[in-house]
C-alpha angles and dihedrals in degrees: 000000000000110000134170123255136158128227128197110245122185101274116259091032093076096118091043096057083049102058089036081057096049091041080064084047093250120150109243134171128180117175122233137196138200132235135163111246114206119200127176093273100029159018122228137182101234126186113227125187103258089214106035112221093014134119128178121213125183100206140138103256091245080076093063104111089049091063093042088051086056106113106248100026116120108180139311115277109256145193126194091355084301120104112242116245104212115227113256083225089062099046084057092052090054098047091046087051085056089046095053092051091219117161119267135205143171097197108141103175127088094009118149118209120225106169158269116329144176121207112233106191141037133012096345105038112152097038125131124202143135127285105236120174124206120178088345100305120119121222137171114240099211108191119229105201109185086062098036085238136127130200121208111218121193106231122180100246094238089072095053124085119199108240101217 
């Protein structure tokens, strides 16, 4: 039975690990976002791992040691000695993060809490996370459980309703 799981990769080879994997024809999947890189003489739209260091595979677990033989791949992400299956439901949060092309950070310091909130528009509607500022900026920190992680997405506010 396929199954989500997530496996740590050396960071900045993310999309590397992830065509070598599908090269193996394993499915992989590492989320991307996009922000616009200004140098001296230019500005560019550049595409950055949303989890650094992080792929996700959807395989049965007897494929295991093809996915630990992957250059690049260090282990699977466990908790408690057993590997953590990551919930479909979260795999389709992070890739309609990616669709909706928000801003993404993973800033943790200075951030203010405001409260619990649901978005009400657009690719993640539905979701419910907590209002965080940082540097006047307000984002949605959305909880992904299966990895312990949480992601920060910057939401315009008039999308956001306050869950009392």
């Amino acid at each position: 039975m396929l199954n989500w799981f997530a496996v740590y990769v050396n960071v900045k080879h993310e999309k590397k690990v992830v065509q070598k994997l599908s090269e193996k024809h394993i499915e992989a999947y590492s989320p991307v976002v996009r922000k616009l890189q200004q140098w001296s003489d230019r500005k560019k739209w550049v595409e950055f791992p949303m989890l650094s260091g992080y792929v996700f595979v959807n395989i049965d677990l007897a494929e295991k040691d093809k996915v630990l033989q992957c250059p690049g791949v260090f282990s699977f992400i466990k908790f408690n000695g057993i590997e953590a299956k990551i919930r479909n439901s979260e795999m389709t949060v992070l890739k309609s993060i990616e669709e909706s092309g928000y801003d993404v950070t993973q800033e943790a310091l200075g951030l203010e809490l405001h409260g619990e909130v649901e978005i009400m528009q657009g690719h993640l509607k539905g979701l419910k996370g907590t209002i965080l500022s940082f540097q006047n900026v307000d984002y949605v920190q959305i909880a992904l459980e299966s990895l312990h992680q949480h992601i920060k997405v910057k939401v315009p506010r008039n999308i956001l309703k306050v869950i009392d």
